[in-house]
C-alpha positions as protocol buffer text, in pm:
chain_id: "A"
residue {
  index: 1
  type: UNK
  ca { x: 11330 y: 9906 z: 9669 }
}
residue {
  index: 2
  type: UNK
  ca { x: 11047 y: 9949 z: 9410 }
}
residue {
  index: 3
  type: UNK
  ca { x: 10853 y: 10276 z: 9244 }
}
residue {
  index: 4
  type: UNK
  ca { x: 10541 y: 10339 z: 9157 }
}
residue {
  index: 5
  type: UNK
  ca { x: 10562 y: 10611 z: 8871 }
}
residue {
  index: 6
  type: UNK
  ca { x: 10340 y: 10860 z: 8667 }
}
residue {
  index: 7
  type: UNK
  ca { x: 10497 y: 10970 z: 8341 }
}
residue {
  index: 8
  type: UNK
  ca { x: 10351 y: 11211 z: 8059 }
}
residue {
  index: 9
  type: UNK
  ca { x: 10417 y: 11293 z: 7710 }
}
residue {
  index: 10
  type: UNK
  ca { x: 10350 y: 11616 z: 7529 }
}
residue {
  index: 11
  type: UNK
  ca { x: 10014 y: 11519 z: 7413 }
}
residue {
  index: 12
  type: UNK
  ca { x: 9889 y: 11471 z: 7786 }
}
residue {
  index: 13
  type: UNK
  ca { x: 9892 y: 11149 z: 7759 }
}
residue {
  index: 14
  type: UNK
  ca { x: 9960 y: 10949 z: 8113 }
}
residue {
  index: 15
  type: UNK
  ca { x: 10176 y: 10593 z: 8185 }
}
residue {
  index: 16
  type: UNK
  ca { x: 10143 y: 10455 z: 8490 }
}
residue {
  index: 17
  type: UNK
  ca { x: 10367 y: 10187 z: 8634 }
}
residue {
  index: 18
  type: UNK
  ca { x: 10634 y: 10057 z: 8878 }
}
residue {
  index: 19
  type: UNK
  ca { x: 10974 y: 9967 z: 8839 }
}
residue {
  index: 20
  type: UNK
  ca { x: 11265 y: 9867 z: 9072 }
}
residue {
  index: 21
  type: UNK
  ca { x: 11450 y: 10126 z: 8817 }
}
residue {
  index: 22
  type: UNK
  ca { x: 11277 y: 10475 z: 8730 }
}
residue {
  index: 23
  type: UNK
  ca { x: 11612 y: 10625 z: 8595 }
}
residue {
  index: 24
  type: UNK
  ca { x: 11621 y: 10302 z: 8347 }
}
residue {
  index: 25
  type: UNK
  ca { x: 11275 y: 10249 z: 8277 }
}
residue {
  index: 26
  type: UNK
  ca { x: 11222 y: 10615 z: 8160 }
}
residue {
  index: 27
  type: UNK
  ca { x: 11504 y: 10563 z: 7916 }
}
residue {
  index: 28
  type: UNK
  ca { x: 11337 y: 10214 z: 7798 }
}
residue {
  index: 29
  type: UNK
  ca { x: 11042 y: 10438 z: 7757 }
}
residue {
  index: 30
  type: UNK
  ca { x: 11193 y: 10677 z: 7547 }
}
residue {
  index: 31
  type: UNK
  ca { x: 11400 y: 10443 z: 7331 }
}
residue {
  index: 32
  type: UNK
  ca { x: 11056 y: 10296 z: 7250 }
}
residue {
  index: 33
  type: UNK
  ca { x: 11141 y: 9953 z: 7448 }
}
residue {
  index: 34
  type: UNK
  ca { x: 10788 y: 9975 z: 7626 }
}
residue {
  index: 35
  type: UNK
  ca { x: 10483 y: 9812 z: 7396 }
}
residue {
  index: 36
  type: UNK
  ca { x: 10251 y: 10043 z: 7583 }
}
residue {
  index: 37
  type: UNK
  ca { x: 10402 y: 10330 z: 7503 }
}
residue {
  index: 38
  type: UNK
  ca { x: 10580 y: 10303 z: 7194 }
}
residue {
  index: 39
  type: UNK
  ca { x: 10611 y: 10630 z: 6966 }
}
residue {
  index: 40
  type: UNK
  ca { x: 10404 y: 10819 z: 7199 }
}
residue {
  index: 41
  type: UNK
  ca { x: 10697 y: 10991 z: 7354 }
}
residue {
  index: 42
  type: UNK
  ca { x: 10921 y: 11144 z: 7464 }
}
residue {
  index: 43
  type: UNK
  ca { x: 10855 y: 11087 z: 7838 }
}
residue {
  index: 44
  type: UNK
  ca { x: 10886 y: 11265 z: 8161 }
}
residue {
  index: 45
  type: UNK
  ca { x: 10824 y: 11194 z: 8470 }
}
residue {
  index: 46
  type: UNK
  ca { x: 10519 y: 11369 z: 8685 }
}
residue {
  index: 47
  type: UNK
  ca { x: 10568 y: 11167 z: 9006 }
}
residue {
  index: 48
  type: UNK
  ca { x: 10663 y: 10908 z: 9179 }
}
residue {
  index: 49
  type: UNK
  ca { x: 10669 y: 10656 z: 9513 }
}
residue {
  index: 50
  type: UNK
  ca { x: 10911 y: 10447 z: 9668 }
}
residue {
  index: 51
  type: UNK
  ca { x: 10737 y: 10140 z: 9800 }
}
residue {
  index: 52
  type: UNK
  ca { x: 10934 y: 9906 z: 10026 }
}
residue {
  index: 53
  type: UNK
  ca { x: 10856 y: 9574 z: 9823 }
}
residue {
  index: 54
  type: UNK
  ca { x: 10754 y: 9480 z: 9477 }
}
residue {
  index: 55
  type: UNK
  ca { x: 10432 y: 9355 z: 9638 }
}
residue {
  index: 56
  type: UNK
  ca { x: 10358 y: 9661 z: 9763 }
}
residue {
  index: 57
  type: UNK
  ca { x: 10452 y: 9892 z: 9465 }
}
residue {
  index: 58
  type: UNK
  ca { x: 10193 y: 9662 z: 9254 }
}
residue {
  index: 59
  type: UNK
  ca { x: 9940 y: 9635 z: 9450 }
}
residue {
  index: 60
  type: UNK
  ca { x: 9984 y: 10118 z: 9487 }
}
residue {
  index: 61
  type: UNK
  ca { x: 10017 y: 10056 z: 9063 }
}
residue {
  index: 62
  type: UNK
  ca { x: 9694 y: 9825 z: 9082 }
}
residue {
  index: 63
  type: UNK
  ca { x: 9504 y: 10091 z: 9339 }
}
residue {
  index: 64
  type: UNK
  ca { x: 9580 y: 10387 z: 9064 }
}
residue {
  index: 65
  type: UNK
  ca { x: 9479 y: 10195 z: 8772 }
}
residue {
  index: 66
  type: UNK
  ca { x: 9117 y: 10139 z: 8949 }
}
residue {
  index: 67
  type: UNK
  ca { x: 9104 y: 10543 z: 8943 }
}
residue {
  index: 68
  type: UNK
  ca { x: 8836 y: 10694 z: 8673 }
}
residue {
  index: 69
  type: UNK
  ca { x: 9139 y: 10931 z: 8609 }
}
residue {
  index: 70
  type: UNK
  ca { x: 9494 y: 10987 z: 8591 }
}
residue {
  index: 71
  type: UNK
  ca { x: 9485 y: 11298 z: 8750 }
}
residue {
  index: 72
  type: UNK
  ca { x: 9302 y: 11156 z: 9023 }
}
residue {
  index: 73
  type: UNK
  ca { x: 9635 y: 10928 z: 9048 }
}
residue {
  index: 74
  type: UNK
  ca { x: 9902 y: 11246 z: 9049 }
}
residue {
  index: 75
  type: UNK
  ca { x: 9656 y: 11396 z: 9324 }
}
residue {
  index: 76
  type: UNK
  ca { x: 9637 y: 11080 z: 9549 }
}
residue {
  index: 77
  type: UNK
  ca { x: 10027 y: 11093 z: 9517 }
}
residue {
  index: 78
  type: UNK
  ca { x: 10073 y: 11432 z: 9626 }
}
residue {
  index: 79
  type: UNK
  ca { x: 9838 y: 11383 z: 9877 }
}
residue {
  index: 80
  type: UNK
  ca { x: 10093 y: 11123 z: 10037 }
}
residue {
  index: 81
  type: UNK
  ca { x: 10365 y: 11367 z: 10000 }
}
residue {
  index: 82
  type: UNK
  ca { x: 10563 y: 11180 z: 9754 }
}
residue {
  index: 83
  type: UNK
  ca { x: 10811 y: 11358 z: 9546 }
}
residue {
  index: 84
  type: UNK
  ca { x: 10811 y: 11474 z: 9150 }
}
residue {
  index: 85
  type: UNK
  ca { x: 11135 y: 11457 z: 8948 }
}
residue {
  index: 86
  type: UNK
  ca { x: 11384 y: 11749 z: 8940 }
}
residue {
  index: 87
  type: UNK
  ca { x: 11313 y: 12001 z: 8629 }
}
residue {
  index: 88
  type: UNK
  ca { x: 11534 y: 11817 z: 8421 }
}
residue {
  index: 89
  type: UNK
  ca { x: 11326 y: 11556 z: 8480 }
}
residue {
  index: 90
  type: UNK
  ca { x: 11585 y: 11295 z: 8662 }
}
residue {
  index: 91
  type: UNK
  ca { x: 11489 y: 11132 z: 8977 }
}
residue {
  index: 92
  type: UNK
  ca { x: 11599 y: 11321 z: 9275 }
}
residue {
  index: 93
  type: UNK
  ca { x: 11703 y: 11107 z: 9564 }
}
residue {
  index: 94
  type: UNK
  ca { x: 11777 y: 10779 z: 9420 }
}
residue {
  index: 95
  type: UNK
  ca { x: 12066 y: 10636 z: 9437 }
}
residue {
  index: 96
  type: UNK
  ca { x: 12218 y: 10286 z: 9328 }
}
């Protein structure tokens, strides 16, 4: 099972990508593991997808990129009904 992800810092900056891990990878984000976003955190997540294969979730991540704007992303998200972390900011409904 893979993810597609949105996450945000508190400058409004956006990360988009896809994992087969979101609880992980958002810690590798925040430990500064992640070239691309490297002491721009911390993280959270604004929303997610579960995609049933890595193809899939890449080719989603590939789709969002092409978007003039990451807002446009979130919104195409929501528009498929896919969920946004808990307030904490955890992953609701994933399990190992």
């Amino acid at each position: 099972m893979f993810f597609v992800y949105i996450i945000q810092n508190k400058m409004g900056q956006y990360y988009l990508g896809q994992t087969n891990s979101p609880e992980e990878r958002i810690i590798m984000h925040n430990k500064n593991l992640v070239s691309s976003t490297k002491n721009k955190g911390p993280w959270e997540f604004v929303i997610f997808k579960q995609c049933s294969s890595r193809s899939e979730a890449m080719q989603l991540e590939s789709k969002l990129k092409k978007m003039r704007s990451n807002k446009k992303a979130v919104e195409y998200l929501r528009s498929l009904g896919q969920s946004s972390p808990d307030t904490s900011g955890r992953v609701v409904g994933i399990t190992k």
